[in-house]
KEFIFI-179946 format. One record per residue (C-alpha): x negated, z negated, y negated. Coordinates in steps of 0.25 Angstrom, whole numbers, plus 2048, in hexadecimal, padded with zeros to 3 digits. Each point is the difference from the previous one (the first is absolute). Layout:
N
<pt X="X" Z="Z" Y="Y"/>
...
// end
This chain:
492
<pt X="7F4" Z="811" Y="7DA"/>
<pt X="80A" Z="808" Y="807"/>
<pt X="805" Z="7FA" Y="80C"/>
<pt X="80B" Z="7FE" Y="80A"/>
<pt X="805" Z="7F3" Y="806"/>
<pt X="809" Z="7FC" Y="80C"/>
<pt X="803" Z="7F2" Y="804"/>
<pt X="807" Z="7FA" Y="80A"/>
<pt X="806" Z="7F3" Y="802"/>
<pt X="7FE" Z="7F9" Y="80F"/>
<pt X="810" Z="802" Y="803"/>
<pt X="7FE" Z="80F" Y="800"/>
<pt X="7F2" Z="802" Y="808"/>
<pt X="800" Z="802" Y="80D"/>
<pt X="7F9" Z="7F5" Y="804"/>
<pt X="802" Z="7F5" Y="7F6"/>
<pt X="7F5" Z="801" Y="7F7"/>
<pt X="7FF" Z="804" Y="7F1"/>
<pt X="7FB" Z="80C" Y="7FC"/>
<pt X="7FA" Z="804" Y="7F2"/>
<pt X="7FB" Z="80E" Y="7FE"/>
<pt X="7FB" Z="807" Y="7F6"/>
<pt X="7F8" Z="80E" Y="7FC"/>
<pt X="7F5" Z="800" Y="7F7"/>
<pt X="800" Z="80C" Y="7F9"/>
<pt X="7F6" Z="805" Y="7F5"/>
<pt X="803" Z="809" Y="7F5"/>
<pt X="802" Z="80E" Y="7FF"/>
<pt X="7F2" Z="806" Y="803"/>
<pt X="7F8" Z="7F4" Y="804"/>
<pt X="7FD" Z="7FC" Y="810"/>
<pt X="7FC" Z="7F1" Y="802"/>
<pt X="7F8" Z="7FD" Y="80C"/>
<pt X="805" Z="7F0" Y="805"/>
<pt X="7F8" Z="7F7" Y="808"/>
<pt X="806" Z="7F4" Y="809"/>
<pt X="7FA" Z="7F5" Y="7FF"/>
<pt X="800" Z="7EF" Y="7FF"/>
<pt X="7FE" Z="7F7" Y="7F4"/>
<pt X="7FA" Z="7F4" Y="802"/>
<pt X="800" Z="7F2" Y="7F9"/>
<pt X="7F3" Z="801" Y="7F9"/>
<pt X="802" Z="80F" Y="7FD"/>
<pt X="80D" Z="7FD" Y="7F8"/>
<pt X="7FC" Z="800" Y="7F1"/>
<pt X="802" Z="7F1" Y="7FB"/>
<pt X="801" Z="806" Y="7F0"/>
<pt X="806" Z="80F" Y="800"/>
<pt X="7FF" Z="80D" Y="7F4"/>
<pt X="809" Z="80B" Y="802"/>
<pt X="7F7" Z="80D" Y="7FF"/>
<pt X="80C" Z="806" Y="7F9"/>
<pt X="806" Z="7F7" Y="7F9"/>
<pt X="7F4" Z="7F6" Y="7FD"/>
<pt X="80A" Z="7F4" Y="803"/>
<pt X="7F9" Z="7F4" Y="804"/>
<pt X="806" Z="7F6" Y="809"/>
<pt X="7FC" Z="7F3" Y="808"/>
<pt X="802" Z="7FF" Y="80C"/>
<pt X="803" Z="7F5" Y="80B"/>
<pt X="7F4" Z="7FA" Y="809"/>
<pt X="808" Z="801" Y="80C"/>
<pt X="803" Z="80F" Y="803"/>
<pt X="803" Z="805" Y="810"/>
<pt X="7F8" Z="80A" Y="807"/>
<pt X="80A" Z="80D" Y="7FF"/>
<pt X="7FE" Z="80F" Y="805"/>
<pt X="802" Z="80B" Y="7F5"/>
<pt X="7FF" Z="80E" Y="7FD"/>
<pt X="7F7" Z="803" Y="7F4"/>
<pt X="7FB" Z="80C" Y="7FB"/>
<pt X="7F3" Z="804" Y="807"/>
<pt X="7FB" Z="808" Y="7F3"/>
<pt X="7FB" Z="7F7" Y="7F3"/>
<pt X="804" Z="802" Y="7F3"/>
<pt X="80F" Z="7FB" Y="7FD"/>
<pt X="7FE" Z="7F1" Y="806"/>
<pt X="804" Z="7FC" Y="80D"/>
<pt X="80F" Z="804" Y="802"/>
<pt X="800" Z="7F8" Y="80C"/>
<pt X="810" Z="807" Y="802"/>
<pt X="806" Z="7F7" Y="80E"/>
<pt X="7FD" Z="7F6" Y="808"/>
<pt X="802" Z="7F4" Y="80A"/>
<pt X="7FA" Z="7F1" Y="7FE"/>
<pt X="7FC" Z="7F5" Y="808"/>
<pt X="80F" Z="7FB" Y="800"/>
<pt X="806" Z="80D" Y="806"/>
<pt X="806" Z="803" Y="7F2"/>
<pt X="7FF" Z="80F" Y="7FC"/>
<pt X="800" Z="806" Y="7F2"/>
<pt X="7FE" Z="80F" Y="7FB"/>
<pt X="800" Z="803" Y="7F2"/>
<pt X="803" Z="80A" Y="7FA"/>
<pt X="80B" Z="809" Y="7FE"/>
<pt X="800" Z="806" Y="7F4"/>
<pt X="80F" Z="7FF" Y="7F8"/>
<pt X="807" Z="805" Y="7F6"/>
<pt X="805" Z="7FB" Y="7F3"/>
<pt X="808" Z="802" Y="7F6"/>
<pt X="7FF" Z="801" Y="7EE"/>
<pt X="809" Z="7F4" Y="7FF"/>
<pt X="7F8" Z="7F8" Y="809"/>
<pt X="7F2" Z="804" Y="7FB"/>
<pt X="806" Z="7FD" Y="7F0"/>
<pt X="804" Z="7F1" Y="805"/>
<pt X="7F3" Z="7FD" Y="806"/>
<pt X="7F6" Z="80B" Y="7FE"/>
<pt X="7F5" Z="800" Y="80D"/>
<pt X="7F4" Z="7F9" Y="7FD"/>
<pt X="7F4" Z="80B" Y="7FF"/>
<pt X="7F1" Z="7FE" Y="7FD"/>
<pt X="7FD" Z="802" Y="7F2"/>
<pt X="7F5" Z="802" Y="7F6"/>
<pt X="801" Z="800" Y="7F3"/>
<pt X="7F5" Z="800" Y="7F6"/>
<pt X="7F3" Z="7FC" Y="809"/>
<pt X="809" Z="7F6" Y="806"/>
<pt X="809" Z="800" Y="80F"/>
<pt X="80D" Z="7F9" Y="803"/>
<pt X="800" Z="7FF" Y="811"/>
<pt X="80B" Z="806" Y="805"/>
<pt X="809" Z="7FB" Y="80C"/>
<pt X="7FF" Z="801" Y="80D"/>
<pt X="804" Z="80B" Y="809"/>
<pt X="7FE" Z="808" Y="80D"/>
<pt X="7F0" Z="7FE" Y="801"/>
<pt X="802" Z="7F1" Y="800"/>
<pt X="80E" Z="7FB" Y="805"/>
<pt X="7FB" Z="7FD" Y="811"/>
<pt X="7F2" Z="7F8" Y="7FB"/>
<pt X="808" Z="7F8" Y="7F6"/>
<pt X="80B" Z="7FD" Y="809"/>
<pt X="7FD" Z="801" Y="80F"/>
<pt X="7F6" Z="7F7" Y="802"/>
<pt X="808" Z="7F4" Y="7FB"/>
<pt X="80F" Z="800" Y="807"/>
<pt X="805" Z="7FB" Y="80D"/>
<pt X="80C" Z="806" Y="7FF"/>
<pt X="808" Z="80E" Y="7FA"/>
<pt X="809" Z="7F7" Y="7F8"/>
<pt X="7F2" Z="7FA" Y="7FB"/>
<pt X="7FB" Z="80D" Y="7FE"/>
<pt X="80C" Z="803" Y="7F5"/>
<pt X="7FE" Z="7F6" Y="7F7"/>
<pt X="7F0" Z="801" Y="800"/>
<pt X="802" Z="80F" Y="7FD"/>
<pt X="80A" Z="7FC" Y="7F6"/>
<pt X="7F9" Z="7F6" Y="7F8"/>
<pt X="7F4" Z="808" Y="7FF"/>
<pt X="80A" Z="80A" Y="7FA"/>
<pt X="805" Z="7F7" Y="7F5"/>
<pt X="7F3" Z="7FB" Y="7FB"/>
<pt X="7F8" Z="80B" Y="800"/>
<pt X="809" Z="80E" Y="800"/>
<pt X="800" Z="80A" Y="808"/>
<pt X="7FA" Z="810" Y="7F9"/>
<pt X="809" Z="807" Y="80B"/>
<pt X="80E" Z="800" Y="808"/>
<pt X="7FD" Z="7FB" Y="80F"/>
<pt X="80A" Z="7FD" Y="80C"/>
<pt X="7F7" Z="7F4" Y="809"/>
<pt X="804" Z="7FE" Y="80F"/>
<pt X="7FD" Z="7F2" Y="805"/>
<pt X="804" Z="7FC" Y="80D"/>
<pt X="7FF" Z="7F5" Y="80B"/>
<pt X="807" Z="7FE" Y="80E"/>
<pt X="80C" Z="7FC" Y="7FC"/>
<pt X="802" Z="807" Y="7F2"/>
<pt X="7FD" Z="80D" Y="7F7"/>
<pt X="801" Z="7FF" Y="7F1"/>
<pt X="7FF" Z="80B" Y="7F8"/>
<pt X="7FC" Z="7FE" Y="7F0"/>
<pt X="801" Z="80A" Y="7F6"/>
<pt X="7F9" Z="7FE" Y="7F2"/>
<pt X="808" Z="802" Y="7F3"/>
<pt X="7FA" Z="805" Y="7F4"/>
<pt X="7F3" Z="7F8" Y="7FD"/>
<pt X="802" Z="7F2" Y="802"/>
<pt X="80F" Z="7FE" Y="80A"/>
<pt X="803" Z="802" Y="80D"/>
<pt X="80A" Z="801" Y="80C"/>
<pt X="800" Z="7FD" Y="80F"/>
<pt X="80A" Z="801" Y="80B"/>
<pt X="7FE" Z="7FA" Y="80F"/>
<pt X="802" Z="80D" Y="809"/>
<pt X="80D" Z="7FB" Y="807"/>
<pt X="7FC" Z="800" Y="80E"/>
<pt X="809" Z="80A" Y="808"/>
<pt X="7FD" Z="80D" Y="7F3"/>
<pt X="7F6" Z="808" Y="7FE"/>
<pt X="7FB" Z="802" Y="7F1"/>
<pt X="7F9" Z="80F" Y="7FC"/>
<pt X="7F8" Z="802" Y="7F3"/>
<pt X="7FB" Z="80B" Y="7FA"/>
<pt X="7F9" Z="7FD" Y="7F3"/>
<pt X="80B" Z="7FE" Y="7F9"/>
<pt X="807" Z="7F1" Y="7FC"/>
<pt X="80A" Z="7FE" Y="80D"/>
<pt X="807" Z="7F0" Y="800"/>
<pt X="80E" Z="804" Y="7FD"/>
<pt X="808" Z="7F3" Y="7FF"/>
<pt X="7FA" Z="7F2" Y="7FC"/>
<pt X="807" Z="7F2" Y="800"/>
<pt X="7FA" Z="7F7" Y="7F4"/>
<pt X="805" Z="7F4" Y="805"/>
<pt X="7F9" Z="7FF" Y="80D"/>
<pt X="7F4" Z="806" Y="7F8"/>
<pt X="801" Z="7F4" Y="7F6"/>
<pt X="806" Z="7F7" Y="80B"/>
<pt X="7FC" Z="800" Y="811"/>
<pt X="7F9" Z="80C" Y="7FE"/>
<pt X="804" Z="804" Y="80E"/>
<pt X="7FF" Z="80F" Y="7FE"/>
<pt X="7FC" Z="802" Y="7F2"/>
<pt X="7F6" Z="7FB" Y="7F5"/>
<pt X="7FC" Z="805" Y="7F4"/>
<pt X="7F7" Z="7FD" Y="7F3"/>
<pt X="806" Z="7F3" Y="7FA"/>
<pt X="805" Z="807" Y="7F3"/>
<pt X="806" Z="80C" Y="807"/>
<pt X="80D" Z="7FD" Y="7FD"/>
<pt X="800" Z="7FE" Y="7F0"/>
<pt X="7F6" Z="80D" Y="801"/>
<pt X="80C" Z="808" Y="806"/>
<pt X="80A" Z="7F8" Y="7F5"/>
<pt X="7F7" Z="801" Y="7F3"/>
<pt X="7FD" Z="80F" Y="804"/>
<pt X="80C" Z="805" Y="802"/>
<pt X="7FB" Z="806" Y="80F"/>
<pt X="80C" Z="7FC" Y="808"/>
<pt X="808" Z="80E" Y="800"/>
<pt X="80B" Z="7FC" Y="80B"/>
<pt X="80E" Z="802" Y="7FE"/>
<pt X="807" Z="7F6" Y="809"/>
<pt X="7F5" Z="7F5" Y="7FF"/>
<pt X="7F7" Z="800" Y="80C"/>
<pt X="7F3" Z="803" Y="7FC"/>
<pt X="7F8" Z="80C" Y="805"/>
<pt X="7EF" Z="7FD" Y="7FF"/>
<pt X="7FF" Z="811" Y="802"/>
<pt X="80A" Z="804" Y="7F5"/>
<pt X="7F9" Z="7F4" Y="7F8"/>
<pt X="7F2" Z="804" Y="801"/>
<pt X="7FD" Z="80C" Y="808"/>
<pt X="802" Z="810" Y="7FB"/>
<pt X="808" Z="80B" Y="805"/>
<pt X="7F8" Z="80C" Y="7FA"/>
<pt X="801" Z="80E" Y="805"/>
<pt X="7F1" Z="7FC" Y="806"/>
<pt X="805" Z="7F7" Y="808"/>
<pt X="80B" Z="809" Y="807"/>
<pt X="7F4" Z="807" Y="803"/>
<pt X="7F5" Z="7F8" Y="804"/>
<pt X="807" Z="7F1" Y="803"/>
<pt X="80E" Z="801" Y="802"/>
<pt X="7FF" Z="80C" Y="80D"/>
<pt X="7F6" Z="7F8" Y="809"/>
<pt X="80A" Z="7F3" Y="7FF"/>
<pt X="80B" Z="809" Y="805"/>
<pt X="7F7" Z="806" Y="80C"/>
<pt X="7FC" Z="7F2" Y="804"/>
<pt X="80F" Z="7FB" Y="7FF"/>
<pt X="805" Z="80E" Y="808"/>
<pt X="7F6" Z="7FE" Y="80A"/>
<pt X="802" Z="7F1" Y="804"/>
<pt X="810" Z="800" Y="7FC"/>
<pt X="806" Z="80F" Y="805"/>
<pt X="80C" Z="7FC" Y="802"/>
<pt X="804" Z="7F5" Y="7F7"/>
<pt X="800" Z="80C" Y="7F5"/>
<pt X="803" Z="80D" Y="7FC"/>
<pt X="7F1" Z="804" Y="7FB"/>
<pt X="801" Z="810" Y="800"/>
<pt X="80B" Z="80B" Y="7FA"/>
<pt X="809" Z="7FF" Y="7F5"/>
<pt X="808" Z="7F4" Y="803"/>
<pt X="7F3" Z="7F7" Y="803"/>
<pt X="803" Z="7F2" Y="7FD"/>
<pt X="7EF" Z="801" Y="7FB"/>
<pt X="7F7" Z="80B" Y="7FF"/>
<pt X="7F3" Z="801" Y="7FB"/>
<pt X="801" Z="7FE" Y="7F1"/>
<pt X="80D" Z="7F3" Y="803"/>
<pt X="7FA" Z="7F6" Y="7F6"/>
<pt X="809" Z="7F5" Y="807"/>
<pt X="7F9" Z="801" Y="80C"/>
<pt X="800" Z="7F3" Y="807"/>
<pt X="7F4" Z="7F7" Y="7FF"/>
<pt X="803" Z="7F8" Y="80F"/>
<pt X="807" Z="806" Y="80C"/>
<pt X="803" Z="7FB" Y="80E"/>
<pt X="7F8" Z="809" Y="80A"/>
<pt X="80C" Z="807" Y="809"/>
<pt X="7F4" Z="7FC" Y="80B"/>
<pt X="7F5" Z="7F7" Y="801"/>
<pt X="7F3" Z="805" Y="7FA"/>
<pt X="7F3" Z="802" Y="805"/>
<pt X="7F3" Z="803" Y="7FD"/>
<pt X="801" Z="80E" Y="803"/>
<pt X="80A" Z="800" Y="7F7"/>
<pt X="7FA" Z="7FC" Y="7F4"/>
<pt X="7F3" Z="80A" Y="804"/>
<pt X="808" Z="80A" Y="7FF"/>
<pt X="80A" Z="7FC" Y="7F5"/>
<pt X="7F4" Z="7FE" Y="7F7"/>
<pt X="7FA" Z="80F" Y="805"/>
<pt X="80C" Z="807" Y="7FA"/>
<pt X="800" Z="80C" Y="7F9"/>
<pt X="811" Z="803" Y="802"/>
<pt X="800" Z="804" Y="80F"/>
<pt X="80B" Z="808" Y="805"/>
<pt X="805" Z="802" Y="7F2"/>
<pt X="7FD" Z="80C" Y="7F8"/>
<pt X="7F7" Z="7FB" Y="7F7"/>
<pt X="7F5" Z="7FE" Y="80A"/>
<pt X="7F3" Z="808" Y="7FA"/>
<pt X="7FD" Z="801" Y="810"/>
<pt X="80E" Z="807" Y="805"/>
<pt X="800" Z="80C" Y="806"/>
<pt X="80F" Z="804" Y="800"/>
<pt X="807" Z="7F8" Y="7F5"/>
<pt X="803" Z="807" Y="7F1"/>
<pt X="7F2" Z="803" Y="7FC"/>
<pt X="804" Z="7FE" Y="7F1"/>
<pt X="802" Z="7F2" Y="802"/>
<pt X="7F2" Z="7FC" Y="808"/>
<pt X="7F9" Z="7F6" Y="7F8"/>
<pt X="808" Z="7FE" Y="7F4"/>
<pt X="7FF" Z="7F1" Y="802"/>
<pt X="7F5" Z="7F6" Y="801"/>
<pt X="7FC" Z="7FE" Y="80E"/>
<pt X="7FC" Z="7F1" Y="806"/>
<pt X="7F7" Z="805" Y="809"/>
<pt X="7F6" Z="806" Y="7F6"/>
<pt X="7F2" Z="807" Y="7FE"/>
<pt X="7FC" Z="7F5" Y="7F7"/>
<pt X="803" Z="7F3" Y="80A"/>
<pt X="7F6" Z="7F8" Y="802"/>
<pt X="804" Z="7F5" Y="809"/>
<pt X="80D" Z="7FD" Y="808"/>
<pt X="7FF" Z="7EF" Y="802"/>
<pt X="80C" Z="7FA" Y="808"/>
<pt X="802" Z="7F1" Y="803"/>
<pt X="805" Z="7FB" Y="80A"/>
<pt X="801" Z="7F1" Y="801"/>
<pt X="805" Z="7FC" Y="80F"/>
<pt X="806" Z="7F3" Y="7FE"/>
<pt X="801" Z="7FF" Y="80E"/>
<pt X="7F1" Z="800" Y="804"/>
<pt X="7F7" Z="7F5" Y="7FD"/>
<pt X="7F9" Z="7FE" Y="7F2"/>
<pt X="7F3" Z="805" Y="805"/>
<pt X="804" Z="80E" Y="803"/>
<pt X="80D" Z="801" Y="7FB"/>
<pt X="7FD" Z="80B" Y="7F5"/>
<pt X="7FE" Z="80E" Y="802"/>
<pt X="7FC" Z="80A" Y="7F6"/>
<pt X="802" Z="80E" Y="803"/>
<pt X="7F7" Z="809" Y="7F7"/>
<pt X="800" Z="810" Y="7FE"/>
<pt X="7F8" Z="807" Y="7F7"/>
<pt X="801" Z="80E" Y="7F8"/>
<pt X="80D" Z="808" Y="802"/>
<pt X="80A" Z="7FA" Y="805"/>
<pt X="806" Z="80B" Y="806"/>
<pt X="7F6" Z="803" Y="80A"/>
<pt X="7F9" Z="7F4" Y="803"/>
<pt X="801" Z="7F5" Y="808"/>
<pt X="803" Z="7F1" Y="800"/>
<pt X="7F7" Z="7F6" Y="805"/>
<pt X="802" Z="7F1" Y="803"/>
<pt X="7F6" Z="7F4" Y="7FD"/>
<pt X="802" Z="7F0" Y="802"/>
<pt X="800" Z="7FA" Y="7F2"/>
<pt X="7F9" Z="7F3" Y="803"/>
<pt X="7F1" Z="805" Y="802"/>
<pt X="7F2" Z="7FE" Y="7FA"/>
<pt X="7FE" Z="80E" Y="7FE"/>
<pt X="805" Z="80E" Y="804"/>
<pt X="7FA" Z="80C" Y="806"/>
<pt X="7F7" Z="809" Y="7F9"/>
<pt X="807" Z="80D" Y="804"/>
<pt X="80B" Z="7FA" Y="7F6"/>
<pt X="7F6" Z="7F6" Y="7F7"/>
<pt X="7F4" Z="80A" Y="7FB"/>
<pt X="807" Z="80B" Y="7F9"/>
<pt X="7F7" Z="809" Y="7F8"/>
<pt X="7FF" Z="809" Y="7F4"/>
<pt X="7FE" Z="80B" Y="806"/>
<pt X="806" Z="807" Y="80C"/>
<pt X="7FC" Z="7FC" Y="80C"/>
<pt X="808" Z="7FF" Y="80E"/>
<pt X="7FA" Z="7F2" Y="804"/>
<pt X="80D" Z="7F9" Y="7FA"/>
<pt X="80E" Z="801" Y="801"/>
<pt X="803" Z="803" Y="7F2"/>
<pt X="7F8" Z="80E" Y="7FE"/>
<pt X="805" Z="804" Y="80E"/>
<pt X="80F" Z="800" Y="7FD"/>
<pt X="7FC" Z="808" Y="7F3"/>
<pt X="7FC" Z="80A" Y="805"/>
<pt X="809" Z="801" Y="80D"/>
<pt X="80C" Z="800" Y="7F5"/>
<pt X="7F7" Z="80C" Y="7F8"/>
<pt X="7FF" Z="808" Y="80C"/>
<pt X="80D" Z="7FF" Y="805"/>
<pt X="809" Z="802" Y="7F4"/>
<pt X="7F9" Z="80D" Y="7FD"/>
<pt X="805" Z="802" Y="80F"/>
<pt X="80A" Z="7F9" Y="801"/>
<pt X="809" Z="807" Y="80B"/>
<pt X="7F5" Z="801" Y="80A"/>
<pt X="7F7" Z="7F3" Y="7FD"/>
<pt X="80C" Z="7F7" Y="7FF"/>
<pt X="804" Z="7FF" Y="80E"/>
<pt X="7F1" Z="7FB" Y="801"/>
<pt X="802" Z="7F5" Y="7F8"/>
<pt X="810" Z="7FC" Y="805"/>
<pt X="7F8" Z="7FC" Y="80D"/>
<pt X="7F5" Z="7F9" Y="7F9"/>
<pt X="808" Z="7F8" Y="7F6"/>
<pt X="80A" Z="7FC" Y="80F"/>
<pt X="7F3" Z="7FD" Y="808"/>
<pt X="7F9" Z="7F5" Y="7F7"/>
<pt X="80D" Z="7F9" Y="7FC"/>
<pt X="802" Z="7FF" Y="812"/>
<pt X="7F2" Z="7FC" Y="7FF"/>
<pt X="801" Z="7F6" Y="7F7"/>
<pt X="80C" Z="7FA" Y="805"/>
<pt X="7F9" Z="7FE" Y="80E"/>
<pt X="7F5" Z="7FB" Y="7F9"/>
<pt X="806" Z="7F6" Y="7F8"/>
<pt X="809" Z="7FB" Y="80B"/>
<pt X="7F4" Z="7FF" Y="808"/>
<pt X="7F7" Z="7F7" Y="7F9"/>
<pt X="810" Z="7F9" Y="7FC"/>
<pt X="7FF" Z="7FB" Y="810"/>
<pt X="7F2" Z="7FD" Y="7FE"/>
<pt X="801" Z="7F5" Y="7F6"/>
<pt X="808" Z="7F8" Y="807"/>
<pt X="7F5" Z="7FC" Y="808"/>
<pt X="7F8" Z="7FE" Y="7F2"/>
<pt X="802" Z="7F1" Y="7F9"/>
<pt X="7F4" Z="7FE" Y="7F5"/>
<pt X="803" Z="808" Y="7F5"/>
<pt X="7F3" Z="804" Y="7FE"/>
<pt X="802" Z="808" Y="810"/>
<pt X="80C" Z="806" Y="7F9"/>
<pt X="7FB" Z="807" Y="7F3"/>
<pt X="7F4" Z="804" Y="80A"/>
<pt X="80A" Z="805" Y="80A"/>
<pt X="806" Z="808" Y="7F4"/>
<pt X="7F3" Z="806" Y="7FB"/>
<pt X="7FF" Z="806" Y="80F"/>
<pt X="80D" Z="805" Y="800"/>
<pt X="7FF" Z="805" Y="7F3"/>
<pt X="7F2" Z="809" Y="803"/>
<pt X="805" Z="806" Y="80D"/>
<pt X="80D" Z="804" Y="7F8"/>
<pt X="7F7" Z="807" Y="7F5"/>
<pt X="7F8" Z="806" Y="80C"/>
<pt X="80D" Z="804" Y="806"/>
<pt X="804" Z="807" Y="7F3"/>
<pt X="7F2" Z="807" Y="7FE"/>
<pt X="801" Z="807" Y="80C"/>
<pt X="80D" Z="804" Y="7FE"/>
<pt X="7FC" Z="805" Y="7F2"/>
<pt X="7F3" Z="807" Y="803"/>
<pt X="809" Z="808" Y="80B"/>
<pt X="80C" Z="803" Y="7F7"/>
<pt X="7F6" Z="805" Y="7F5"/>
<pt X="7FB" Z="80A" Y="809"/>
<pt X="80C" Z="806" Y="805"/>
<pt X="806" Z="801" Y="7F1"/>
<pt X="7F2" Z="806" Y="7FC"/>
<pt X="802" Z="809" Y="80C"/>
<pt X="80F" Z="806" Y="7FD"/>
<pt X="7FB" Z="801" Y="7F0"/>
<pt X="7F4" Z="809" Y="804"/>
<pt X="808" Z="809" Y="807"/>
<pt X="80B" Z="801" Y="7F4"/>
<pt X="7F5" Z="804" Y="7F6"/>
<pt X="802" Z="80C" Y="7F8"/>
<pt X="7F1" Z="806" Y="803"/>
<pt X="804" Z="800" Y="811"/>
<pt X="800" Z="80D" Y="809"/>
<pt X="806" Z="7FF" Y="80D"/>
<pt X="7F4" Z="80C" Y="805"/>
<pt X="7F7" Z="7F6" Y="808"/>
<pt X="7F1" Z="805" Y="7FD"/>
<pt X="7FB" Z="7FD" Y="80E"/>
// end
């Protein structure tokens, strides 16, 4: 699927923590409705078959209880996307990557086949990648070489990018082809921004083969590169993106522009990112893959980073007084078709029983708001949990959909509507969280706490419905007025 990443190592937060985020986007013309909910022990399948792919897979009899974000329609399989386990490690999967014809020759991806009456299973691949993996690791390095040895045994049908992280680390693994991959730990004080499209830019084989301090990879990767002839470099340092990844005119179009917002927004300074002596504009292939922040980021930051669609530039389709010529020639982040935002933030800080925050929106990241939730609970609220088929504004999902429907189509008097809600539940939430913070220092049994949790976590989703329900009728209200049938003759 089309998505958009940003993670952040514990050095460049603003308050020590990892944080992983990612949007899960669907494709063009489809609107996926998410649910948020917990996976327990007994739930997780023991023996696992891919809906897509028909891969069959044992699975370990000692999986954690972990949150998740499934699709709340049936049909595709379960597509479980992000989530948080039992040991406050956080994974989301997947962001879609590319690839290139050199790759894809060497080691062809790994697709479900039938021939003659008969079916060869494929590989695994977004649908399947957080139940497989999970449930079973204790830390992000763990979660690495899980992941990978899934990969080299049963294949991958796609090109994916895999977040894992824990309190102390973030490693980011990229597949290659149908059966390699590539990982790099997230240096601590950098930021890394991904927009579907293969991003680790420098990789040192001999820590990957030696300490593995910041890098692994598939145990073969190394001849791969040799007996393939992949290795383009001139001065010998390898570069994984020149490698395995593309630089098509698509990307400078969809990919390559929402890497350099990201970058811009966080890094004004460190660059020149606009005219025609720009160190990197929108189409740079050679766009870093890591950056330090020029300041510590928060949360806020990455809400609004991952809501982006080119603000303050002139390709924004929402500017008013930029070059109309230019709105919207690039893929925005902040799209119609996102159908979740999940952000991890693993407080090393806090103590293990509540020291994992996931912060959720759903629909349109442009105008929508982000929510937070402890990770360590039993269950979550329905408002969030019981997404259904059809429209309904009893959860938070169909809500945001239509508060983004109502205010693009007007935009310059809805909006101001939603910059105050979007403001208002992320104070909210804050105040809540450090609220029921201080009240677990009082909790000891571990039991209290997840209990505690599941009460903070309800009156946050009560908080957030309100503050839904309101901002839906004031956008609803500025819409009706803007509609093309009105009269301003009062007939009273």
């Amino acid at each position: 699927m089309p998505c958009t990443t940003l993670l952040v190592g514990k050095k460049a937060t603003y308050d020590g923590s990892t944080m992983i985020a990612r949007n899960d986007d669907s494709p063009s013309g489809v609107f996926m409705p998410k649910k948020f909910v917990v996976v327990h022990p007994q739930e997780q399948p023991r023996h696992y078959r891919s809906v897509i792919s028909h891969v069959e897979i044992d699975l370990p009899d000692d999986p954690m209880r972990y949150t998740a974000m499934p699709n709340a329609v049936d049909g595709s399989g379960i597509w479980a996307a992000a989530g948080v386990n039992a040991a406050n490690v956080a994974m989301t999967a997947t962001e879609t990557i590319t690839s290139n014809e050199r790759v894809l020759g060497a080691d062809p991806l790994v697709a479900l086949q039938k021939t003659d009456g008969k079916e060869t299973a494929g590989g695994i691949g977004e649908e399947d990648l957080v139940v497989l993996t999970l449930p079973y690791i204790h830390s992000a390095r763990e979660g690495v070489r899980r992941l990978g040895s899934l990969l080299e045994k049963y294949g991958t049908y796609e090109s994916n990018g895999i977040a894992f992280s824990d309190h102390d680390e973030i490693w980011w693994l990229e597949t290659i082809g149908g059966h390699h991959w590539i990982a790099r730990r997230v240096p601590d004080e950098c930021y890394v921004v991904m927009p579907n499209q293969f991003g680790i830019d420098a990789f040192d084989f001999a820590d990957a083969y030696g300490a593995q301090k910041d890098f692994m990879c598939s145990a073969d990767l190394q001849n791969f590169v040799q007996d393939n002839f992949l290795d383009l470099s001139l001065d010998g340092n390898f570069d994984p993106r020149a490698s395995f990844g593309s630089h098509s005119d698509a990307d400078h179009v969809y990919n390559t522009p929402r890497a350099w917002w990201m970058e811009r927004f966080l890094n004004p300074h460190t660059y020149r990112w606009d005219g025609e002596d720009a160190d990197f504009g929108p189409t740079s292939d050679d766009l870093p893959w890591s950056l330090v922040p020029e300041r510590k980021v928060t949360v806020e930051d990455v809400k609004y980073v991952l809501s982006g669609h080119y603000q303050n530039t002139e390709y924004d389709p929402y500017g008013s007084h930029m070059d109309r010529t230019r709105m919207g020639a690039y893929r925005s982040i902040g799209i119609n078709r996102n159908d979740f935002l999940g952000l991890f933030q693993i407080r090393g800080y806090m103590p293990a029983e509540y020291q994992s925050i996931e912060w959720i929106a759903e629909g349109s990241n442009a105008f929508n708001a982000i929510v937070p939730f402890y990770g360590n609970v039993e269950t979550t609220p329905d408002y969030f949990a019981n997404t259904t088929k059809t429209v309904s504004t009893d959860n938070f999902y169909w809500s945001n959909r239509l508060i983004a429907a109502l205010c693009d189509a007007s935009y310059h008097t809805a909006f101001v509507h939603v910059e105050r809600y979007q403001e208002k539940v992320l104070s909210l939430g804050h105040q809540l969280i450090k609220q029921y913070d201080g009240l677990h220092q009082d909790v000891s049994d571990p039991g209290e706490a997840a209990k505690l949790n599941e009460k903070a976590n309800e009156e946050i989703a009560m908080m957030a419905k309100k503050e839904t329900d309101a901002v839906l009728d004031k956008v609803l209200y500025a819409a009706s007025n803007g509609m093309k049938n009105s009269y301003s003759l009062s007939d009273n």
